[in-house]
C-alpha positions, -999 to 999 in steps of 0.1 A, spaced: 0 0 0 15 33 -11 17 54 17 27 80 47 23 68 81 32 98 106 38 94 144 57 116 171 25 142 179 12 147 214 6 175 242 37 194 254 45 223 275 53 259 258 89 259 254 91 221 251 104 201 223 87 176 199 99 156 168 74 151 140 82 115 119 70 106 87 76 69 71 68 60 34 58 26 23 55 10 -10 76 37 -28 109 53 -20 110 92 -13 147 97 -33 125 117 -60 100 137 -43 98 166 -23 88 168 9 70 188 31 53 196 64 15 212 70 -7 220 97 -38 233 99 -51 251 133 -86 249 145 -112 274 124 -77 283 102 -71 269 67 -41 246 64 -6 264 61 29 252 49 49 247 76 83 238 61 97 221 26 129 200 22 141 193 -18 146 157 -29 184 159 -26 178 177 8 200 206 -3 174 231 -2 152 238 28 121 265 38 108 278 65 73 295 75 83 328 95 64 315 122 89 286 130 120 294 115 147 292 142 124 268 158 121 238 138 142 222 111 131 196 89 154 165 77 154 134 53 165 102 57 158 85 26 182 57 33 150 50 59 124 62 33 117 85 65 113 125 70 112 145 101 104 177 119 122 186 146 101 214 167 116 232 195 107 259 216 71 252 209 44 281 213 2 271 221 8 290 187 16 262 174 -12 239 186 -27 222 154 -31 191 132 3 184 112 7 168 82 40 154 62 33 153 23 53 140 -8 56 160 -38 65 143 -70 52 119 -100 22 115 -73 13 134 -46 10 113 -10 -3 125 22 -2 114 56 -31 110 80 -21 138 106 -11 140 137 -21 163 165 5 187 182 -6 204 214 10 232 232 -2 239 270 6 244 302 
């Protein structure tokens, strides 16, 4: 089954740390882009952050850069997002997509920020 299978979401204090995992199955990610989303409750669903294919090239939504970074291991067919210093800001549903021949996204995972 062709697939993204996230995991790593859960409820965290503000200034606390969380990393954001995303596994593909049944295709390798060596040729796609890949990115992160979330989407807030009553907001539309925003980019968070985008890694090329080769990994060379990275962006950043100004609400998180300096704050999270966002890596590929395609050796382990496996993307992350690395989020510190985390804000009830940033309290939403995330979700890791693949860009290429096809277009894959995974099911979401929620992120909550509070004391």
């Amino acid at each position: 089954q062709l697939q993204l299978v996230e995991s790593g979401g859960g409820l965290v204090q503000p200034g606390g740390s969380l990393t954001l995992s995303c596994a593909a199955s049944g295709f390798t990610l060596d040729d796609y882009g890949i990115g992160w989303f979330r989407q807030a409750p009553g907001k539309e669903r925003e980019a968070v952050s985008c890694i090329s294919s080769s990994g060379g090239s990275t962006n950043y939504a100004d609400a998180v850069k300096g704050r999270f970074t966002i890596s590929r291991d395609n050796g382990k067919n496996t993307f992350f997002l690395q989020m510190n210093s985390l804000e009830p800001e940033d309290t939403a549903v995330y979700y890791c997509n693949a860009k290429g021949v096809n277009d894959y996204w995974g099911q979401g995972t929620q992120v909550t920020v509070s004391s």
